[in-house]
C-alpha positions, -999 to 999 in steps of 0.1 A, spaced: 0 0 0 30 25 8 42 20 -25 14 26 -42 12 60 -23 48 68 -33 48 59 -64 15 82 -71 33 111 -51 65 106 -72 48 111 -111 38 146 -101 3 161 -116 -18 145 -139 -7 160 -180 -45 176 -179 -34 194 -144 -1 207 -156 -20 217 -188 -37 240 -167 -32 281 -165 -7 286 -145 18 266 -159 32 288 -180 50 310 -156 52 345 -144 78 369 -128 70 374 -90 37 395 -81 16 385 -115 -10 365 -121 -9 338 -149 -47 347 -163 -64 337 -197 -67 370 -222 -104 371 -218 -97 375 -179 -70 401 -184 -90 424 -206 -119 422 -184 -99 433 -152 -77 460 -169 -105 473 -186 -96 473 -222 -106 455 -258 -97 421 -257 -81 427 -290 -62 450 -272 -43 427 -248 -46 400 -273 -12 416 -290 6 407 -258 -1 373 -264 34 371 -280 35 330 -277 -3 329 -285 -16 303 -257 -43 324 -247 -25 335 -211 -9 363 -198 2 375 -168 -12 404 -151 -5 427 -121 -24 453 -106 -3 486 -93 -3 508 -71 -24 531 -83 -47 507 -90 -41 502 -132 -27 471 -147 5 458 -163 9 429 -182 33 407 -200 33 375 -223 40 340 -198 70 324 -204 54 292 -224 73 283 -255 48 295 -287 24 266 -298 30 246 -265 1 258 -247 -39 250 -246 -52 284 -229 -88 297 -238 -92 329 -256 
């Protein structure tokens, strides 16, 4: 039985849960969100922020400021290697 358990522990995540947002990896302090989520918080056209989809996976990172606006940047998931939604 203690094998079993290890061994499950040991694989890591399923491929569906590291498929997930979130995988693709942001700096410190920003959020990995889909565009659709991004545009909706910052307050712009989704066509908009669409152009800072650089590796087009439908994520990007996001991070409100002090002053309460948005910033944003591409995730660092290698183009064509993700499954985000748009």
């Amino acid at each position: 039985m203690l094998g079993a358990v290890l061994s499950v522990v040991v694989a890591g995540p399923s491929p569906s849960a590291a498929a997930k947002p979130g995988a693709g990896g942001c700096a410190p302090q920003f959020e990995l969100v889909t565009i659709a989520t991004a545009a909706q918080r910052a307050g712009v056209s989704l066509e908009g922020i669409r152009r800072a989809d650089n590796n087009e996976d439908g994520s990007i990172c996001i991070k409100t400021v002090h002053n309460g606006s948005h910033t944003w940047v591409d995730n660092n998931r290698q183009k064509g290697k993700g499954d985000g939604d748009t």
